[in-house]
N, C-alpha and C positions, 0 to 999 in steps of 0.2 A: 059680403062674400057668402054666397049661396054654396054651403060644403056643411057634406052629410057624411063624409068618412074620411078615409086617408088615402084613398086609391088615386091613382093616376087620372081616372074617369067621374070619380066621384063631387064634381064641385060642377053648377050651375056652368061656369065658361067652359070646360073641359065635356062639357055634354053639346054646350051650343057648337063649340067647335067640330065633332062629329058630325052634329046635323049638317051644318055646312061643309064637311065633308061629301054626306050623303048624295046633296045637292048640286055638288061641282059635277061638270063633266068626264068621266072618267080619265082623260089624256091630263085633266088640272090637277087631281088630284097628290099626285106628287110634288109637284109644286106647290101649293097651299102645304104640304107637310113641310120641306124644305122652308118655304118662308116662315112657318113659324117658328124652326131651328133657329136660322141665321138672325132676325130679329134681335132673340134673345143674345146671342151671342154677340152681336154687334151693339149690344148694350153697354157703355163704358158708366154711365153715371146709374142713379137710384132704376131700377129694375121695378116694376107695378107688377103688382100679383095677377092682373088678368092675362097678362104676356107670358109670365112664368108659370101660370097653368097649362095654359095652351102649349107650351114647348113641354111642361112635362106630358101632357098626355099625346103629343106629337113623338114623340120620344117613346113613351112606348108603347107607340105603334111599330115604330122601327125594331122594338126589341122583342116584340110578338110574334115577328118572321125567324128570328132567330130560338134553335132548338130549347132554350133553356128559359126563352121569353113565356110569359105570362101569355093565354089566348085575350084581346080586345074583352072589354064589358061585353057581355052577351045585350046588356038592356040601356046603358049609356054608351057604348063604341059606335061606331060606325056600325052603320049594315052594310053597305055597299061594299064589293070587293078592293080592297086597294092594290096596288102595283107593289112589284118588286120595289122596297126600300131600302133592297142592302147597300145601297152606295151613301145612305145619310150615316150609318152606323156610328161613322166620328164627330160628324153633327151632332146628332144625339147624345153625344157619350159628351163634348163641348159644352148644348145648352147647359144640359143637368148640374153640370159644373158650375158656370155662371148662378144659375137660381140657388144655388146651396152658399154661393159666393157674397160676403157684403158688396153694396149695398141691394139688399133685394127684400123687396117685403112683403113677400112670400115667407123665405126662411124667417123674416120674423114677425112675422103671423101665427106661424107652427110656433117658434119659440117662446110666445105669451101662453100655448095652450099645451104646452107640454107633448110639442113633436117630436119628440123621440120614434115612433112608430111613422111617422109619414117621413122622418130620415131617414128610416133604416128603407122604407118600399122604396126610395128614388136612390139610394144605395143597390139596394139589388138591381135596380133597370141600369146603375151603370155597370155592375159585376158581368151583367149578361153580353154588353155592349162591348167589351173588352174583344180583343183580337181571339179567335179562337184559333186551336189546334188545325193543321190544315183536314180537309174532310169532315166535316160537320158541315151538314146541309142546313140549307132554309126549309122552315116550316113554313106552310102556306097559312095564312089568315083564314 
């Protein structure tokens, strides 16, 4: 596991996943996001950490349009514009659930290394993810 911090962005899969972001053609692009939501989420047995990076950092991407989201890694996110995501928002709020959920070995990856701080950042991406008030706009990426 190539990971250099705690960020959503910050681990070798969650950078590759960007790139091929990058790389999709703009109309795929939501879709490659959506597929790595539902993946995770359609995971009932052991969950692999490479799955659950990519749905965390798919995740928040979804939570970066929203006012209280985090903006994308400036140097591991995506460059390419992405599409309106506010229809994964419950997706997103789902995966994150699953990867913090046994069995995922992800969560206990952090848990050998003393992730408290990388629980509390995929805490915040679902705080954000939550229903909001009506009238809170999307932020653009």
């Amino acid at each position: 596991m190539g990971t250099w911090d705690v960020g959503p962005f910050d681990n070798d899969t969650a950078a590759d996943f960007c790139g091929d972001l990058d790389e999709a053609a703009a109309g795929e692009r939501e879709g490659i996001v959506r597929g790595a939501l539902t993946r995770v989420i359609d995971t009932v047995d052991y969950l692999e950490a490479p799955e659950a990076e990519v749905a965390v950092a798919a995740a928040a991407l979804v939570a970066a349009q929203w006012p209280r989201g985090e903006p994308a890694d400036p140097v591991y996110g995506p460059e390419e514009l992405l599409p309106d995501l506010s229809g994964l928002r419950d997706l997103a709020r789902q995966a994150l659930d699953r990867v913090i959920t046994e069995p995922s070995e992800l969560m206990g990856l952090w848990a050998e290394s003393g992730g408290a701080t990388w629980r509390a950042n995929v805490r915040q991406l679902q705080s954000v993810l939550l229903p909001q008030p009506l009238g809170e706009q999307l932020s653009p990426i």
